[in-house]
Phi, psi and omega in degrees: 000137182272120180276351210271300163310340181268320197284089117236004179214118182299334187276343174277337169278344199252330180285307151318323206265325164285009163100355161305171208239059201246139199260133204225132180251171154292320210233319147318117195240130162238138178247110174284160162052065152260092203308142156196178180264163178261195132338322186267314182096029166241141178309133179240177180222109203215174184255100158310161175216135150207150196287132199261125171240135198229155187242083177065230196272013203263145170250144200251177168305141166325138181244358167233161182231020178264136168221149188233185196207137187233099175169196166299163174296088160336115206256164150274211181276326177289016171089339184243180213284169172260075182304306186294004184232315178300113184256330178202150154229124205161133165322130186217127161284113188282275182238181172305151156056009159243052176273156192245157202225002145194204196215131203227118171224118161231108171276159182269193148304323193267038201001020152205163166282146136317299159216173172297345153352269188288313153315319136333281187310314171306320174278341170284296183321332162287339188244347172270317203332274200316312141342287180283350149320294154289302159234124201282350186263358214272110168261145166274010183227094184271335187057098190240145194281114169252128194254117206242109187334136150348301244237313197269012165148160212275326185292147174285345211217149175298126160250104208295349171293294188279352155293329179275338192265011169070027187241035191307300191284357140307310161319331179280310188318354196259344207260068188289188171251326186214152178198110174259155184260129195235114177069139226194026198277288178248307151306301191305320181253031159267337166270359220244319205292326185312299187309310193287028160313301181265133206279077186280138168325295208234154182216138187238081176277132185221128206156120179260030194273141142282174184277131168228183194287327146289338170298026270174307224248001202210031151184171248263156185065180193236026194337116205278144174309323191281009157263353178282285188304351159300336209050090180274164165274118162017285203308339193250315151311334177263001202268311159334310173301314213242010147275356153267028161219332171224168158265130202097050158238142180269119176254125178238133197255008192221148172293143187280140176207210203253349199270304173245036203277345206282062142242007164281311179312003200233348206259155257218328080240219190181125188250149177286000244260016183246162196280186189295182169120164179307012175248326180299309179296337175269353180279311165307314184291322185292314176284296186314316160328293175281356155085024177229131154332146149191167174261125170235146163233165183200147170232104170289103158210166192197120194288120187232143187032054220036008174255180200246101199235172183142196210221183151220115188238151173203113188235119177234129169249133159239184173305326154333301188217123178189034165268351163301300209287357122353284194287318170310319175255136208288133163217038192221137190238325221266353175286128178297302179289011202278155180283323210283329188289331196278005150068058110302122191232123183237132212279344156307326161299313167309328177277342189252297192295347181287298191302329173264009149281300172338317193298283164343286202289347241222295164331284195290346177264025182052006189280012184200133159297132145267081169282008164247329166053050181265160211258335199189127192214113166269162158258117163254144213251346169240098170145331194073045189244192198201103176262135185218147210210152182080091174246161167221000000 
């Protein structure tokens, strides 16, 4: 399938989305899984073909109302063939690797189709009708896993959620090229399941943690003991996971220090998720220095009478506004009274602080109206509010 061909034709995209099984050519458009009766009255499954008239890259209306067919000769319900749509039946090679076993003219009413759309819809109906006769469940919008080339997109397989949901081109607005992740422990890796959503080039995990049995209860997915018992390392274990749905993601297996801060330098932006102290803070001053975005998050929470109160923060510093950002975000670990030391972690929250950094960063690439352009935004988990402060 060409994808590139389908998002450039809205009616071949509205076919995909409804869940047809559809193959797109240079000169051919095929619909796979077209339910009919044989001879026999048994339901079968066969292939439309039909020839593509293209205006450069763009598709214009059919310009024939001839359709081919790959399967047994299609019946009514009484067994017999469909003679008033069928015009020849023999095997024909159309191209390589394409032959067709018969030739189909249901001319409309209106004497030509409008678009393909509607030529498609049409000829399945005619051709499922005797089918869903027999059996009423029997459908052509089979939803088939389309499996999407290197060179046509970062996903192994489409993602046909935002073409259905009409948000291709916001999305793309999402496709920056590298972006890294500082820690991957609870938050993080929850921004890591968001980001690969999106067609970012590249995802850069940086952590040096093995995977253990609390990290389990505090991110995304289900890990089998037997993914446990190794301790895999954090970076490599998510990289594995969330590399069976796309390509580009990086596993660095080491804590970012003065030793390795310049891969940061290269990347496009950069989310935060790791706790306070001199490497957070210099990691911050090293980005603000070079001039690349980033997002810090953070969780305060702390147990007062067996229940759980606390803050959820998301502080983005850009080339624009990062002068805040210091004072906002906690970098001192040796206080005994500090909330950020006690490490309480819960994975809804965690999920809710992931999610409102994504928002953000989502925000500064225009894919969400912003009318606050705010820098810094706390959650307080008792009231349920939302403060948002540093504007610019």
């Amino acid at each position: 399938m060409s994808k590139q061909r389908i998002d450039h034709s809205l009616e071949l995209l509205r076919l995909r989305n409804e869940g047809h099984d559809v193959e797109v050519g240079e000169r051919f458009l095929k619909v796979r899984s077209v339910p009919y009766l044989n001879s026999q009255k048994e339901v079968q499954y066969g292939a439309l073909v039909m020839e593509l008239n293209w205006r450069g890259d763009v598709l214009d209306f059919p310009d024939s109302h001839v359709a081919y067919f790959i399967g047994q000769a299609p019946c009514h319900e009484s067994g017999r063939a469909m003679s008033e749509i069928i015009t020849s039946s023999s095997k024909q090679p159309l191209e390589t690797g394409l032959t067709i076993d018969h030739t189909f003219s249901a001319k409309p009413t209106e004497g030509r189709y409008p678009n393909y759309y509607d030529k498609v819809k049409r000829h399945i109906l005619i051709l499922s009708g005797p089918a869903k006769a027999i059996d009423p469940n029997v459908t052509a919008e089979v939803f088939p896993v389309i499996e999407m080339a290197e060179a046509e997109s970062v996903f192994k397989y489409a993602d046909t959620a935002s073409s259905r949901a009409g948000i291709a081109t916001a999305s793309s607005k999402l496709a920056i090229g590298k972006v890294g992740i500082v820690g991957v422990g609870g938050t993080g890796s929850y921004i890591l399941d968001l980001l690969a959503k999106t067609p970012v080039g590249e995802i850069h995990i940086f952590d040096g943690d093995p995977y253990l049995n609390h990290n389990a209860f505090r991110s995304p997915g289900a890990p089998t003991v037997e993914e446990l018992r190794p301790k895999p390392h954090k970076a490599e274990y998510f990289q594995k996971l969330y590399s069976n749905m796309r390509r580009g993601i990086f596993a660095h297996t080491a804590y970012v220090t003065e030793a390795n801060i310049e891969e940061l330098h290269v990347l496009d932006f950069v989310f935060l998720s790791m706790d306070g102290g001199a490497a957070k803070e210099f990691i911050i001053r090293k980005l603000i220095e070079w001039g690349v975005p980033f997002i810090d998050v953070g969780m305060g929470l702390e147990l007062i009478k067996g229940s759980i109160n606390g803050i959820l923060t998301v502080t983005a510093g850009t080339k624009d506004k990062n002068d805040h950002v210091l004072s906002r975000i906690p970098v001192v670990t040796n206080d005994k009274n500090n909330d950020y030391s006690r490490n309480i972690q819960v994975a809804d929250l965690n999920a809710l602080n992931a999610a409102l950094a994504v928002i953000k960063w989502k925000k500064l690439l225009g894919f969400y109206h912003d009318f606050q352009h705010e820098h810094f935004s706390a959650y307080t988990l008792d009231g349920n509010k939302m403060g948002n402060e540093d504007r610019t």
